[in-house]
C-alpha positions as a printed NumPy array, in Angstrom:
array([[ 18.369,  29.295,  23.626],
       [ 19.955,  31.943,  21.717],
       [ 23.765,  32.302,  21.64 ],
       [ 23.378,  36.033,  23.445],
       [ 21.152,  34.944,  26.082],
       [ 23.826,  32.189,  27.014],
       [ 26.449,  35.01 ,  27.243],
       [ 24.105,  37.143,  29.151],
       [ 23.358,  34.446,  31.854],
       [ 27.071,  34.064,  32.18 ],
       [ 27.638,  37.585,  32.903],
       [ 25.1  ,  37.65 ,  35.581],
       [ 26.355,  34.323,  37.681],
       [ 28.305,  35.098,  40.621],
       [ 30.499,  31.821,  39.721],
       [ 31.396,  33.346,  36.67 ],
       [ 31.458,  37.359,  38.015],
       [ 35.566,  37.013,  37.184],
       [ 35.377,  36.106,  34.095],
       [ 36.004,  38.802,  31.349],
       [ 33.502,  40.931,  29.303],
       [ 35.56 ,  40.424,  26.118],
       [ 35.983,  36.455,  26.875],
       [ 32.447,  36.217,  27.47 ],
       [ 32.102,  37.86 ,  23.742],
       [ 34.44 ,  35.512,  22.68 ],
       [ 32.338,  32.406,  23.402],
       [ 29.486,  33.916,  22.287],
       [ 30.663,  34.512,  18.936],
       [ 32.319,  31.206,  18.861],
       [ 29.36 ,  29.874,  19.184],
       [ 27.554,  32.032,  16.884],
       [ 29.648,  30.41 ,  14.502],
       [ 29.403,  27.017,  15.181],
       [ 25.389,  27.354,  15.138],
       [ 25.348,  29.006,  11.975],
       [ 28.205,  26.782,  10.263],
       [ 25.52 ,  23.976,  11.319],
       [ 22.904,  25.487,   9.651],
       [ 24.075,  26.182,   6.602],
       [ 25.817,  22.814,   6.593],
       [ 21.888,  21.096,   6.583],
       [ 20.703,  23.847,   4.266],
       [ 23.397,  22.64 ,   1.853],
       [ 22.31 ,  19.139,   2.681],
       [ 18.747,  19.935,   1.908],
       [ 19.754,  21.397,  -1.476],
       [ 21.827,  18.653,  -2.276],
       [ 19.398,  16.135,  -2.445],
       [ 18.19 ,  15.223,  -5.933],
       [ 15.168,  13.101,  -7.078],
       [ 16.142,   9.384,  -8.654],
       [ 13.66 ,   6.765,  -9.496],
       [ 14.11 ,   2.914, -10.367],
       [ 12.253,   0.753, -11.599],
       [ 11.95 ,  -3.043, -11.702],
       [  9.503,  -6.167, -12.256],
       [  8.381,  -7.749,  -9.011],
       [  5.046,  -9.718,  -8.169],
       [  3.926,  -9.237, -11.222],
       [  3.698,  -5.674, -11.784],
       [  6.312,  -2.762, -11.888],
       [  7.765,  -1.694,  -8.971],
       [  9.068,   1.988,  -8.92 ],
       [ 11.086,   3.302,  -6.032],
       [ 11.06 ,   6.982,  -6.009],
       [ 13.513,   8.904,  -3.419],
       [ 15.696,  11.611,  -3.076],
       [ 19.255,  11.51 ,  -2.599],
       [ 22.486,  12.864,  -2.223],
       [ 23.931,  11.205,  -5.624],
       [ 22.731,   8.452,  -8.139],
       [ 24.877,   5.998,  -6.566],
       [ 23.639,   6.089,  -2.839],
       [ 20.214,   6.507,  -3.971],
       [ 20.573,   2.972,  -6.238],
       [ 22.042,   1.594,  -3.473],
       [ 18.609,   2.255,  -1.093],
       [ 16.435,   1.639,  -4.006],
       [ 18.292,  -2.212,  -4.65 ],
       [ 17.7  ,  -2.995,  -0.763],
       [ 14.398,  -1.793,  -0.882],
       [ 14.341,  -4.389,  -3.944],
       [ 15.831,  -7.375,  -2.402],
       [ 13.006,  -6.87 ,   0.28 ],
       [ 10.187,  -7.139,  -1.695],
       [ 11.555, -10.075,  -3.655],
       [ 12.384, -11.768,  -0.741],
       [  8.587, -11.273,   0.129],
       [  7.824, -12.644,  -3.015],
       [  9.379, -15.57 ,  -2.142],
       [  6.969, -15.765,   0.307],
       [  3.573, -14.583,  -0.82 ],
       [  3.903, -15.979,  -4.485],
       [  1.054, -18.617,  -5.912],
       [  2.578, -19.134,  -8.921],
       [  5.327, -20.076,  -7.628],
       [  4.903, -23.845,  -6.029],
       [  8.267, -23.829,  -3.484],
       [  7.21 , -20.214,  -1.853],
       [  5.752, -20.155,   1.72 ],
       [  2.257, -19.582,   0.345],
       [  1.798, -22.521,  -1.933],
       [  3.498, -25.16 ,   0.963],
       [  1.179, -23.755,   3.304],
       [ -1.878, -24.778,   0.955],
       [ -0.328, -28.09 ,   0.129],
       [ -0.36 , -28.642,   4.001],
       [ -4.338, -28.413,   3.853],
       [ -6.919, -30.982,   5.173],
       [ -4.086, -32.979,   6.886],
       [ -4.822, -31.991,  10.127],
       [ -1.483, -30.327,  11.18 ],
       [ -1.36 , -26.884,  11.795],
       [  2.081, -25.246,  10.322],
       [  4.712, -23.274,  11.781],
       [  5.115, -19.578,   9.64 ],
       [  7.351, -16.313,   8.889],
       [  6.315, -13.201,  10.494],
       [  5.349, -11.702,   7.654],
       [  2.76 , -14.394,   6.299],
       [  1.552, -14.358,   9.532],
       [  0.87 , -10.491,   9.846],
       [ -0.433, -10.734,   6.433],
       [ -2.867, -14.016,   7.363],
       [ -3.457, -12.525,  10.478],
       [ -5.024,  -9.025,   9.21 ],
       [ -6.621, -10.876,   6.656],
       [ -8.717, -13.257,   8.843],
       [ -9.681,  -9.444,  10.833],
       [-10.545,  -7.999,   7.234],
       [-12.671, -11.368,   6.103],
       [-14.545, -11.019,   9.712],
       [-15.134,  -7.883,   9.305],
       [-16.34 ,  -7.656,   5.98 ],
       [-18.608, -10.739,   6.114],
       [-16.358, -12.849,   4.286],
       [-16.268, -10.144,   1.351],
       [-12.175,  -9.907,   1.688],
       [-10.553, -13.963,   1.992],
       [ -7.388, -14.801,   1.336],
       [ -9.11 , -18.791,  -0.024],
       [ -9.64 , -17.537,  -2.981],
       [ -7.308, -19.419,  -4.306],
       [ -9.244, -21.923,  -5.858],
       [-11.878, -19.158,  -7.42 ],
       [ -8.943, -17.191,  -8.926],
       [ -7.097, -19.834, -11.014],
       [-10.365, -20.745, -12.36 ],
       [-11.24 , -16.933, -13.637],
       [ -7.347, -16.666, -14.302],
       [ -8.221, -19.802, -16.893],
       [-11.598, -18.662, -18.29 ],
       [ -9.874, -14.554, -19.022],
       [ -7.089, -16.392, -21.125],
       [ -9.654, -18.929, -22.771],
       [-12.419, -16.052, -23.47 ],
       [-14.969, -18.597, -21.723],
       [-17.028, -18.445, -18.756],
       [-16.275, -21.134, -16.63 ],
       [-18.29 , -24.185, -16.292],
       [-21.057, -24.421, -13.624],
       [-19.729, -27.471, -12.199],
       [-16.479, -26.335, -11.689],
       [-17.654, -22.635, -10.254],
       [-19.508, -25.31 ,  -7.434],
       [-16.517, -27.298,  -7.145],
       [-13.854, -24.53 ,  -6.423],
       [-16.172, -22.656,  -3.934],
       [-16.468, -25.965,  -1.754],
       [-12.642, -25.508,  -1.048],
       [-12.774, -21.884,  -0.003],
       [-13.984, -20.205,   3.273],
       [-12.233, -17.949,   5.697],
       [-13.964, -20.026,   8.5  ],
       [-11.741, -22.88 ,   7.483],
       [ -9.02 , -21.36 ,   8.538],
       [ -7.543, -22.21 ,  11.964],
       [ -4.99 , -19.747,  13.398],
       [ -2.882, -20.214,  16.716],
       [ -1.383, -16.555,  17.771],
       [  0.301, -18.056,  20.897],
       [  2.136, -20.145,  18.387],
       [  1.858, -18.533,  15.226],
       [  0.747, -21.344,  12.912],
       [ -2.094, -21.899,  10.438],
       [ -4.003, -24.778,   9.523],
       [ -5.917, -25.457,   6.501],
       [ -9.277, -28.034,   7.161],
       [-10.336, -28.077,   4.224],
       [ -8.75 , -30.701,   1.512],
       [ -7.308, -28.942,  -1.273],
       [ -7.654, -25.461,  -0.355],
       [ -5.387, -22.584,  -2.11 ],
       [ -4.079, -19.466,  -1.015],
       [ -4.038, -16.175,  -2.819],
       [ -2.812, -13.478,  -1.467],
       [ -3.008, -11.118,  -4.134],
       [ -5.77 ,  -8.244,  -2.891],
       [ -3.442,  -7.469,   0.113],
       [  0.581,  -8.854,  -0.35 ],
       [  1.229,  -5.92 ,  -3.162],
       [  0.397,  -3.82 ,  -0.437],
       [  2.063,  -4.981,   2.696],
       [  5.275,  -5.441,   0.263],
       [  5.244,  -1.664,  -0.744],
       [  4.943,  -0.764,   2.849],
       [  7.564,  -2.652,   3.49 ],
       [  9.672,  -1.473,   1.145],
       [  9.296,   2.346,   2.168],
       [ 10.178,   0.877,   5.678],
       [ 13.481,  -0.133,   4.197],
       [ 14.324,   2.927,   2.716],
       [ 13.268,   4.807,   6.018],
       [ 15.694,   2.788,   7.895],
       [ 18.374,   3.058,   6.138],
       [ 17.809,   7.553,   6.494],
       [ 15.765,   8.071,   3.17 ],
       [ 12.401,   9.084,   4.597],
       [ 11.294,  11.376,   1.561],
       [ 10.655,   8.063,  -0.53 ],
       [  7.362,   6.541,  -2.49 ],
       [  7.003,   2.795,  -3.593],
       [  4.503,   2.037,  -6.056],
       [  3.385,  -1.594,  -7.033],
       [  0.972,  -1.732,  -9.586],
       [ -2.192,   0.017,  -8.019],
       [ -0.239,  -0.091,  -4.824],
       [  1.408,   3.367,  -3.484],
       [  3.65 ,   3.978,   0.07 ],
       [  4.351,   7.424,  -0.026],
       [  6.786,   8.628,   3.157],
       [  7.62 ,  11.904,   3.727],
       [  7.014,  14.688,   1.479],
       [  9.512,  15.603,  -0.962],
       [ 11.532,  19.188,  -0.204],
       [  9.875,  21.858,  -0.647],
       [  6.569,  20.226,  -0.786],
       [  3.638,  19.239,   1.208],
       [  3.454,  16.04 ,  -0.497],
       [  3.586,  13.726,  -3.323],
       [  0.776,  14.253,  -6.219],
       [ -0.669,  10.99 ,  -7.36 ],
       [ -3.324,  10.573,  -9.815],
       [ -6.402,   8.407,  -9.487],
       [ -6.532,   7.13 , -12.631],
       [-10.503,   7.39 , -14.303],
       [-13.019,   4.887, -14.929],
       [-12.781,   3.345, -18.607],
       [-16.686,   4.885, -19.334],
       [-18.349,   7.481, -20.985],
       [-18.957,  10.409, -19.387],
       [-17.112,   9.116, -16.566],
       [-15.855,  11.429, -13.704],
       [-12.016,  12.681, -15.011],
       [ -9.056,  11.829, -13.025],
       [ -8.399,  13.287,  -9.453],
       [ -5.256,  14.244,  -8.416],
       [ -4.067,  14.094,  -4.527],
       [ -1.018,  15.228,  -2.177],
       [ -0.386,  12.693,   0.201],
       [  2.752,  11.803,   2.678],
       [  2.889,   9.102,   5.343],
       [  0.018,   6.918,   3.919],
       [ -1.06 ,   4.091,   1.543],
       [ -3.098,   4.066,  -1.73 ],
       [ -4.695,   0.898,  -3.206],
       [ -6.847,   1.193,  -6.168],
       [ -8.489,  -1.989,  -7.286],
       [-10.958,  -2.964, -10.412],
       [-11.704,  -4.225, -13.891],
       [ -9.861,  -1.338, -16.091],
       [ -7.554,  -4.453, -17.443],
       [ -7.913,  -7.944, -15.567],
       [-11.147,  -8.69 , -16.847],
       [-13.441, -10.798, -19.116],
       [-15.686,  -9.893, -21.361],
       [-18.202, -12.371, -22.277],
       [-21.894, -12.163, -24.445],
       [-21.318,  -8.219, -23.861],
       [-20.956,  -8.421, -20.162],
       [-17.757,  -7.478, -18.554],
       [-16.399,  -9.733, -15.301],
       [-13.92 ,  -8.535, -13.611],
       [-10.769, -10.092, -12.089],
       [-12.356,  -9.232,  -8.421],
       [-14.552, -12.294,  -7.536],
       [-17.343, -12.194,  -5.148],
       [-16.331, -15.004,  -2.678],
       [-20.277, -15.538,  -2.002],
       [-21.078, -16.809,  -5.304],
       [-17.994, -17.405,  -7.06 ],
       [-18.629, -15.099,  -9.872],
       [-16.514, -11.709, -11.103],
       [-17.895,  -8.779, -10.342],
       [-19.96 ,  -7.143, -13.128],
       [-20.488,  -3.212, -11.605],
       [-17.791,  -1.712, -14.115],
       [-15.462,  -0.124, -10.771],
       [-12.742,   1.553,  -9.336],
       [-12.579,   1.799,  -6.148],
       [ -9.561,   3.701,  -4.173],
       [ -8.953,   3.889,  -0.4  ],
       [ -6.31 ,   5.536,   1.479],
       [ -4.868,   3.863,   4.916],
       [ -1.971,   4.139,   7.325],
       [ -1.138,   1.255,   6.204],
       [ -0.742,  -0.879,   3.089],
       [ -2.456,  -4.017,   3.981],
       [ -5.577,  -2.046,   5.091],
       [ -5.59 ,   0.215,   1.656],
       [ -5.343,  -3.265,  -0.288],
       [ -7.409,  -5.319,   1.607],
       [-10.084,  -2.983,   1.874],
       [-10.204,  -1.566,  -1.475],
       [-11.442,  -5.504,  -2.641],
       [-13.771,  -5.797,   0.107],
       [-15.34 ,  -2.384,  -0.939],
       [-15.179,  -3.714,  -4.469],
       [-17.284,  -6.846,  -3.6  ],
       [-19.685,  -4.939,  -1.15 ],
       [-20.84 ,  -1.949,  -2.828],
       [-20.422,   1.503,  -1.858],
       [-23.281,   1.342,   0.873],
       [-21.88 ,  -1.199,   3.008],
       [-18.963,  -0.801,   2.462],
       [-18.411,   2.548,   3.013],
       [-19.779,   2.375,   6.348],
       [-16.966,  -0.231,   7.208],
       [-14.569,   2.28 ,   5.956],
       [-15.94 ,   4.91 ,   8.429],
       [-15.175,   2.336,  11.105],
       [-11.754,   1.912,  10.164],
       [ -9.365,   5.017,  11.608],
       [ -7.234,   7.228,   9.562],
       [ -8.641,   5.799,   6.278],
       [-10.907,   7.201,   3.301],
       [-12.322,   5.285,   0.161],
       [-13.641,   6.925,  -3.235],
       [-15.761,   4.624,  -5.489],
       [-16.812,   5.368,  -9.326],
       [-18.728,   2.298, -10.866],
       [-21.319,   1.959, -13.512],
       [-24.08 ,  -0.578, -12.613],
       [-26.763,  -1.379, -14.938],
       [-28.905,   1.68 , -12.728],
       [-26.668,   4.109, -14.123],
       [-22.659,   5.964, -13.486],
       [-22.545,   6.856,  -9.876],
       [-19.548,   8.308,  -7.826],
       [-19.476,   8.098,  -3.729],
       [-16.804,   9.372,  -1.313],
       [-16.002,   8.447,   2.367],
       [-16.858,  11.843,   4.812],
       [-12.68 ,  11.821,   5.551],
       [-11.83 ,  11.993,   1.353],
       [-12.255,  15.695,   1.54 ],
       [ -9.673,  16.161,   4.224],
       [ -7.014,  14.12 ,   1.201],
       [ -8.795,  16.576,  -1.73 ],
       [ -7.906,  19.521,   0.489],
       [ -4.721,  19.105,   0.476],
       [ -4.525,  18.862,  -3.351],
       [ -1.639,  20.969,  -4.898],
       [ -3.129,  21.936,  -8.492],
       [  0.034,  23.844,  -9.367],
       [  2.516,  20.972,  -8.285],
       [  5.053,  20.689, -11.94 ],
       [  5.481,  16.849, -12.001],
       [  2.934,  13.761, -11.064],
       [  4.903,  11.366,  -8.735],
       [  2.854,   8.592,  -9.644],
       [ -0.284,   7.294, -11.159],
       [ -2.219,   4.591,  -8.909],
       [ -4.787,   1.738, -11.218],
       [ -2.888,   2.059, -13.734],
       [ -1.585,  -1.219, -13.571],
       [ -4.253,  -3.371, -11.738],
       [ -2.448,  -6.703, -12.505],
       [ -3.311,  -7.728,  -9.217]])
């Protein structure tokens, strides 16, 4: 209500009829005063904030914390908690390390005891069983086996043996995994099963990490991880923040597309640099859990989520299904949109989910800086 109308509605009660004319425009212009000294306190604040950025090695890939920020100080001091957070998640998602939650979960399997875990590996196993159901098996987290064996045969320049492809698909299987919500415990049945959480822990970790920074009052904030992007709340001044979706490797390929996005997640996955190349065939890091074998489509694939275990997750099971199928599971899922460039042996073809024109809309061409490039580092 405005400071005049206040004084106005005093004037005309009969409980305050006594009171003065000139006291009346006394409080009114004391409060004029405080309501503007307010204002231009926060518009101060608003100008004050400046951009800082940080960067640091965790999971694997670079992490960069963008926010803005009174001073450098405060703002290192939000980026180092938002730090501590994903390495503390590291701790617990990691395969190559053999002490983290994930790798004494998968020594645990085929003994026939179901095991007692952290909130987050169970939100993470948890979505992940929904995704693998879903998908029909096209996203699963039992990869584990499947992955060191493609991990081996990129830094030998070998395809793997026959024999052992057969052998490391008999210990994977979503369906082998038992979980108890009432309890919140997982079991393993299969003997010598492994773990991999690497198409959807970069993800949840960035997520988590713009959480962080949210809570402790930095909302205008993006995390990237890799091909892995939070973004929060736009920056000032700004609708968004302008990421680039980095091109496929191929001639005559579609360029790169920019996007303005706030409050959402970004996962790009494929081949551009995990990947083996082999007789003049390229496999990628992505492995079809169906027949054990890297996928050999040439891809990127990109989708945007409200969260960043459904942008990760789903950006591998699109991988592995195609654009067909799985962009009709995309549909299905709310709030998200996918964008998929590949180059089969038919040909280069591009295909967008119906929602990706809503993200393209919102596009600011004449934006000065990129906040961030997403695939550009698909060390996932």
């Amino acid at each position: 209500m405005k400071v005049f109308q206040i004084a106005k509605i005093f004037s005309q009660s009969q409980e305050f009829a006594p009171i003065s004319r000139m006291f009346l425009r006394r409080i009114a212009v004391f409060i004029f005063i405080l309501n503007f000294s307010s204002n231009s306190f926060s518009a101060q604040n608003a100008r004050a904030a400046e951009r800082f950025a940080f960067e640091r090695a965790e999971m694997g890939v670079p992490f960069r914390v963008t926010l803005y920020a009174p001073d450098e100080a405060t703002a290192k001091t939000a980026a180092d908690a938002a730090f501590s957070k994903v390495e503390a998640l590291n701790a617990v998602f990691s395969d190559y390390d053999s002490d983290s939650e994930l790798s004494r979960l998968s020594d645990s399997s085929g003994r026939g005891r179901p095991v007692p875990v952290s909130d987050d590996l169970w939100r993470v196993m948890n979505f992940a069983q929904a995704v693998a159901v879903r998908s029909g098996g096209a996203f699963d987290m039992t990869m584990g086996p499947l992955v060191n064996l493609w991990r081996n045969a990129r830094y030998k320049k070998e395809m793997p043996k026959p024999e052992k492809l057969a052998e490391a698909l008999a210990r994977t299987g979503y369906q082998a995994v038992h979980l108890d919500s009432a309890v919140h415990t997982v079991e393993l049945l299969k003997p010598r099963m492994r773990l991999d959480a690497g198409g959807i822990a970069k993800g949840y970790a960035a997520a988590e990490a713009l959480k962080v920074l949210e809570q402790n009052g930095f909302p205008e904030a993006l995390v990237a991880a890799g091909g892995d992007i939070a973004a929060g709340a736009p920056p000032p001044d700004s609708a968004g923040w302008r990421v680039e979706i980095t091109a496929l490797d191929a001639q005559g390929a579609p360029a790169s597309r920019f996007l303005q996005v706030a409050h959402c997640n970004i996962s790009t996955s494929g081949d551009l640099y995990q990947r083996l190349e082999f007789n003049g065939k390229r496999y990628s890091h992505i492995v079809d859990p169906k027949t054990g074998i890297g996928l050999t489509d040439h891809s990127l694939v990109t989708v945007i989520a409200r969260d960043g275990m459904t942008a990760d997750a789903f950006s591998k099971a699109l991988s592995v299904l195609g654009p067909e199928r799985g962009l009709a599971i995309i549909e299905e899922v709310e709030g998200a949109a996918a964008h998929v460039v590949r180059w089969p042996e038919s040909g280069l073809e591009e295909k967008f989910s119906k929602r990706w024109a809503e993200f393209e809309r919102r596009n600011n061409s004449g934006a000065k800086e990129l906040d961030s490039g997403v695939g550009k580092a698909l060390g996932r």
